[in-house]
C-alpha positions in Angstrom: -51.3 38.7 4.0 -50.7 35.9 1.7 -50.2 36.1 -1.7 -53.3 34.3 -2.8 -55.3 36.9 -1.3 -53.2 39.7 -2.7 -53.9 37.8 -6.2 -57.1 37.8 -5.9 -58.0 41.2 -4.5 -55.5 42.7 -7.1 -58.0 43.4 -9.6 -59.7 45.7 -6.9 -56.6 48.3 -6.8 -58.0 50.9 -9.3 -56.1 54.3 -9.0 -53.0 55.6 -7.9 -52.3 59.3 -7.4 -49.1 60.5 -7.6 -47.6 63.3 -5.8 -44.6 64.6 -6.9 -41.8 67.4 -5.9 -41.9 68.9 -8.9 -43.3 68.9 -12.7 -43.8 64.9 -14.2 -45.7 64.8 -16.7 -49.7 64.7 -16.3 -50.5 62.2 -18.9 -48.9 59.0 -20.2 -46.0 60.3 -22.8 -45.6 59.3 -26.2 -41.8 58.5 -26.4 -38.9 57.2 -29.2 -36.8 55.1 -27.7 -34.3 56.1 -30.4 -34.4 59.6 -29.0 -35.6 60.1 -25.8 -35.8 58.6 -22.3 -40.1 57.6 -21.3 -40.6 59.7 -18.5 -43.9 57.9 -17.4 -42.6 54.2 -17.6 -44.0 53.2 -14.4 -47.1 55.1 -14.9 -47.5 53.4 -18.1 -46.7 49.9 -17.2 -49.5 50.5 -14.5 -51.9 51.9 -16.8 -51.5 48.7 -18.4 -52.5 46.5 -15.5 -56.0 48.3 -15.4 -55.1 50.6 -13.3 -55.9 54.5 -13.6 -52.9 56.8 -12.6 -52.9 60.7 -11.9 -50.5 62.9 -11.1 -51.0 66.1 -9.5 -48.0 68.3 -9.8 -47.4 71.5 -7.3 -48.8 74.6 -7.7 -47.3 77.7 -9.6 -47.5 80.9 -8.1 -50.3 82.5 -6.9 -52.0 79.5 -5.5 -48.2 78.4 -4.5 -46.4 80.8 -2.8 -42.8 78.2 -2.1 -42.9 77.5 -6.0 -39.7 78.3 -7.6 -38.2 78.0 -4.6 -36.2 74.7 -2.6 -37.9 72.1 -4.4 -38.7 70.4 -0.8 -40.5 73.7 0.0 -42.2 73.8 -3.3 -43.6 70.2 -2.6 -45.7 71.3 0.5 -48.5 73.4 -1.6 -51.3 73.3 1.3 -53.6 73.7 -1.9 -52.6 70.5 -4.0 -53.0 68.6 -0.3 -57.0 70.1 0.3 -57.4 69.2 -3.2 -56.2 66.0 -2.8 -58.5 65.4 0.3 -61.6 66.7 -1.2 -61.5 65.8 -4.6 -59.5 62.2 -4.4 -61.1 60.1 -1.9 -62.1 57.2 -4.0 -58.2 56.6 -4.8 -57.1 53.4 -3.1 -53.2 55.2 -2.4 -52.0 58.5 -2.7 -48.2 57.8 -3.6 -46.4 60.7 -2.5 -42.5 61.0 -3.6 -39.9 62.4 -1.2 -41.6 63.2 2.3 -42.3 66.9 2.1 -45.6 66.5 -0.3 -47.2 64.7 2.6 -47.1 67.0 5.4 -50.5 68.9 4.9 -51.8 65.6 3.9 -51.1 63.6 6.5 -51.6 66.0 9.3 -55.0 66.7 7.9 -56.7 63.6 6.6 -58.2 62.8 10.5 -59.9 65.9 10.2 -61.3 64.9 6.2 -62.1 61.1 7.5 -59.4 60.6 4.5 -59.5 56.9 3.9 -57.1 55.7 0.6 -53.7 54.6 2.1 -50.8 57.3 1.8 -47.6 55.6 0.8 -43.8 57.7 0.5 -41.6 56.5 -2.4 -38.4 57.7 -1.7 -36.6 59.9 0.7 -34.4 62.0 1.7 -32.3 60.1 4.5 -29.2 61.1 5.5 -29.7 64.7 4.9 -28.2 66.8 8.0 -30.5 69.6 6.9 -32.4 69.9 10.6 -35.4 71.6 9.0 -35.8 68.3 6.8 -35.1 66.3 10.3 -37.9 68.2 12.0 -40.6 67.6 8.8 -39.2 63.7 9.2 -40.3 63.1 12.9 -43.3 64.5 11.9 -44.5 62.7 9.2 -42.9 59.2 8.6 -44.4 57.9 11.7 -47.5 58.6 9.8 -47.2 57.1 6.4 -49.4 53.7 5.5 -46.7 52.0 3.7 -42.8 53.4 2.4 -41.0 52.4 -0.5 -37.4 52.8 0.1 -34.4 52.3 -2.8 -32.2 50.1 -0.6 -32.3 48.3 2.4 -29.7 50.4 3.7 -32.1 53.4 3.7 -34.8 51.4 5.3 -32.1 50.1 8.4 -31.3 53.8 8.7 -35.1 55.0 9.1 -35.8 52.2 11.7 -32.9 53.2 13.6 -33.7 56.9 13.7 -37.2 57.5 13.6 -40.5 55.9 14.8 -41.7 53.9 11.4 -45.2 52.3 12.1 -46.4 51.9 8.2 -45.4 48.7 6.5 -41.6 49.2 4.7 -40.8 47.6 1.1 -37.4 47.6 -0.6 -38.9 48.4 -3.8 -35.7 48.9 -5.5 -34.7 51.1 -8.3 -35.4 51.1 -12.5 -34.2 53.1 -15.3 -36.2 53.6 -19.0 -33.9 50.1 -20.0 -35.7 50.8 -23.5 -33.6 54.1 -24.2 -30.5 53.0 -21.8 -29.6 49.7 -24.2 -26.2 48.2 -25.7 -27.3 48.9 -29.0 -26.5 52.3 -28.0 -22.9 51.6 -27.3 -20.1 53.2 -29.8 -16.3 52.3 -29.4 -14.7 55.1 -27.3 -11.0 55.8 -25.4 -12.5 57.1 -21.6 -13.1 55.9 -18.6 -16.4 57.6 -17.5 -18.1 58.8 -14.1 -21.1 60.7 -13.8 -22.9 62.3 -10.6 -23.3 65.6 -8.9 -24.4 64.8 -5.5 -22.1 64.6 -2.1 -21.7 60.8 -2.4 -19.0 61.0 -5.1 -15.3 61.0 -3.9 -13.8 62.5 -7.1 -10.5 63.2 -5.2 -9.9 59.7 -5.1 -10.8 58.3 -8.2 -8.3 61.7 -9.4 -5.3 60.2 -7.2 -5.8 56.4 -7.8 -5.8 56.8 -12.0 -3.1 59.8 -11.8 -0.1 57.6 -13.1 -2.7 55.0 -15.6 -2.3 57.7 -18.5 -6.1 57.1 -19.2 -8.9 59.5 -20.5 -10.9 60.5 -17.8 -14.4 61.9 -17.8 -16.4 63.5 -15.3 -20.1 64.6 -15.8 -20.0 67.0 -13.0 -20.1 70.2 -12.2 -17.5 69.7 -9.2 -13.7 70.4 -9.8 -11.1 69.7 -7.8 -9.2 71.9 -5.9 -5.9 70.6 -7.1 -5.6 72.0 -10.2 -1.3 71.3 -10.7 -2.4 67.6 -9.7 -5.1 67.0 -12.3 -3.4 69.3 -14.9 -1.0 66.1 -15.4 -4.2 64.2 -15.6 -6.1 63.4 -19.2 -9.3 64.9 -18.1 -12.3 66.5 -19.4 -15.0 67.6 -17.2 -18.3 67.8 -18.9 -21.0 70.4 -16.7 -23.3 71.1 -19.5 -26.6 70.2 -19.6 -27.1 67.2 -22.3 -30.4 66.2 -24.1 -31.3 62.5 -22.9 -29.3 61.6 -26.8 -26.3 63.1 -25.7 -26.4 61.8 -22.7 -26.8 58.1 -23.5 -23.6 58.9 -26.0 -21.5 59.6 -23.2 -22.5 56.4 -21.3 -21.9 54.5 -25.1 -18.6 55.5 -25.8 -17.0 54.9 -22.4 -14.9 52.3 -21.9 -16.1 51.5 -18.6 -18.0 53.7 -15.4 -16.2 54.5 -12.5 -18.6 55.1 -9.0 -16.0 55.9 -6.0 -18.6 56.9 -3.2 -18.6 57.8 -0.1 -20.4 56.2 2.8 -23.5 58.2 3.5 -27.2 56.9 4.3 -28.8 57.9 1.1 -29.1 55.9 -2.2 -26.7 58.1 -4.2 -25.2 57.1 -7.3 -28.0 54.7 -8.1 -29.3 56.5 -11.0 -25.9 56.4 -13.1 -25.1 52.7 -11.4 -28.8 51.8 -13.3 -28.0 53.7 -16.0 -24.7 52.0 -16.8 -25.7 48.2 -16.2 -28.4 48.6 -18.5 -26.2 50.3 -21.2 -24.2 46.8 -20.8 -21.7 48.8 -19.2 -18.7 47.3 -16.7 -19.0 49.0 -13.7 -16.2 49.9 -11.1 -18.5 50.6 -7.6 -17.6 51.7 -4.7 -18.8 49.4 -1.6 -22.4 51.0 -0.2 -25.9 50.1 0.6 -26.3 50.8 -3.4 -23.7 48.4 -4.5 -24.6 45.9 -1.5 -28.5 45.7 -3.3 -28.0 45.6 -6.5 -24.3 44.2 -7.9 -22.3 41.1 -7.4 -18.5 41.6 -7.0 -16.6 39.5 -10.1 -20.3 38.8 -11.4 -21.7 42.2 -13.0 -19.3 44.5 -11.5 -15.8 45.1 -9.6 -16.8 46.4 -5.9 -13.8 48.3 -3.7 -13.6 49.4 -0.5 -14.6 52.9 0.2 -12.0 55.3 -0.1 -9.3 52.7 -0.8 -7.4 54.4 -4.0 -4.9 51.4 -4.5 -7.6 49.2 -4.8 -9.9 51.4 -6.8 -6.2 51.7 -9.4 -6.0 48.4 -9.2 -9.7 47.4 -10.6 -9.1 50.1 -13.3 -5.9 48.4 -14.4 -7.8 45.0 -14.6 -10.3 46.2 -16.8 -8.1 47.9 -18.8 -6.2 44.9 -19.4 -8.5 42.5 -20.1 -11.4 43.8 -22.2 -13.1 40.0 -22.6 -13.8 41.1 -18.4 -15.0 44.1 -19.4 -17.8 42.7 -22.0 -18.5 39.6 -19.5 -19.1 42.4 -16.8 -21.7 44.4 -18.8 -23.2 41.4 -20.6 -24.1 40.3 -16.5 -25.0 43.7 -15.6 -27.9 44.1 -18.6 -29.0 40.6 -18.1 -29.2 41.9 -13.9 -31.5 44.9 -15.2 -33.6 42.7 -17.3 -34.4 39.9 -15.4 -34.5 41.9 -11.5 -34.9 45.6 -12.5 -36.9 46.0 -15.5 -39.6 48.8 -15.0 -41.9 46.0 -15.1 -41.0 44.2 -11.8 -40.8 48.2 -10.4 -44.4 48.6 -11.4 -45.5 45.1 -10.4 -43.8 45.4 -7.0 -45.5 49.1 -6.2 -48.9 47.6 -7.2 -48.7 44.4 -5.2 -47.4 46.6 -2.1 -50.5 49.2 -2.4 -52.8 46.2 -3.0 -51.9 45.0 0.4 -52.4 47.8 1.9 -55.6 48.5 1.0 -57.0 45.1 1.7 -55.8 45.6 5.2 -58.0 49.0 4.7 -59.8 48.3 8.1 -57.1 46.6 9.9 -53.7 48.6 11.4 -50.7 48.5 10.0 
């Protein structure tokens, strides 16, 4: 499909409905910037194109009995999919995030003559969980079109799983309005954030033991090691914060720290995004995250994975020469506004689902 054609049919792509695992908002937010992050960014940048968005959140109990529980249980709701197939036809794409909100869908829309095009944003690759593995041989062979973070996820679903729907690296945004330099405070820590079982904490502990440098760990992990990191200056910070809060811990770091692992999944995006568009100098780990989105020396120091000397040794540059650590963020902001903004996000989804549909009689 050329992108004449896609130009000229865009103005035909009328309404999105979004699916998601759990509660977004229904409606397009008011939001301060000044105060808190805009939760319906994309929605709202495609509501600006002319194009109506809906989302239909799960079910609460009765009419759901899985809600409350595993959110990729909760996501199934059989009664949000027959809803959807009744009530939803007209839509040209059903956007469904993470792969468990399809299932009913897409086993059932043969049987409704369903016709708008389903399309997965996101999911959940990597995850040794065999009940998600079963659900995944089920279904991704049946999406119209998937939107995968990094090319790394979509190598890993072609090599595992019968893919037949058209595959686009959409990429990855953060609210760059609320996550801004502006922000940014002078502070005395070296920050990193994340929860999820890409981090390798116990490396980033050993390689800045002997740097006598104010660590800080948004996690709720500790190490097991306590005599070790009792000679460490470290805080670990497992409260919840308000979005303010939050960006105040991004503002008064002196740089963000992401040792990862290697794993198949897109983690530590999110606080990678979230600290190039504070104007942050980022220390990455070297993944199908990093590989996507940063330039070693440009808008960010990439190490090997797992290599601790060389992790201390990118620490110590930075901390020695903070004209590289300003050059670093300056980069990594520019990056998020001239690649990543929610904008190109946005523009990039709607392009993709406008090709889709105009292929609406043809197979993928």
């Amino acid at each position: 499909m050329s992108n004449n054609n896609i130009s000229r049919t865009r103005s035909h792509l009328k309404k999105i409905v979004f699916l998601p695992p759990g509660r977004w908002a229904t409606n397009i937010i008011a939001h301060d910037p000044n105060k808190t992050i805009d939760e319906t960014s994309v929605q709202r940048v495609l509501t600006q194109q002319g194009i109506q968005v809906i989302t239909v959140n799960p079910h609460e109990k009765p009419w759901n009995l899985l809600s409350g529980s595993n959110p990729y249980f909760r996501a199934l709701d059989p009664l949000r999919a027959l809803k959807i197939l009744l009530i939803h036809r007209n839509a040209d794409a059903i956007v469904v995030v993470f792969e468990s909100g399809g299932v009913v869908l897409l086993l059932l829309r043969w049987l409704f003559r369903f016709r708008p095009k389903v399309v997965l944003w996101d999911a959940s690759v990597g995850n040794p969980w065999r009940f998600l593995a079963f659900v995944q041989k089920i279904v991704f062979k049946r999406f119209d079109g998937l939107m995968m973070l990094t090319n790394h996820q979509i190598e890993t679903l072609v090599a595992r799983h019968t893919i037949r729907g058209r595959m686009l690296h959409l990429g990855y945004n953060v609210d760059e309005s609320f996550f801004h330099p502006k922000y940014n405070a002078i502070g005395n820590y070296i920050l990193s954030v994340g929860d999820d079982r890409s981090r390798d904490y116990d490396t980033l502990l050993e390689a800045i033991g002997p740097l006598d440098q104010f660590l800080k760990l948004k996690t709720r992990w500790r190490s097991q090691n306590t005599e070790f990191t009792a000679q460490i200056r470290l805080e670990y910070v497992s409260n919840r914060l308000n979005d303010m809060e939050f960006r105040e811990l991004y503002g008064a770091a002196r740089f963000v720290v992401l040792p990862l692992r290697e794993v198949d999944s897109a983690g530590g995006i999110t606080a990678l995004f979230e600290a190039m568009a504070m104007g942050k100098a980022v220390i990455v780990t070297e993944s199908g995250v990093s590989k996507d989105f940063v330039t070693d020396g440009l808008n960010a120091i990439v190490v090997p994975v797992g290599d601790m000397q060389a992790l201390r040794a990118a620490m110590v540059r930075l901390i020695e020469n903070p004209t590289l650590c300003d050059t670093l963020g300056r980069n990594a902001r520019a990056m998020i506004d001239s690649n990543f903004s929610t904008r190109n996000l946005a523009s990039q989804m709607a392009t993709f689902i406008t090709s889709l549909a105009i292929d609406q009689k043809q197979p993928i």
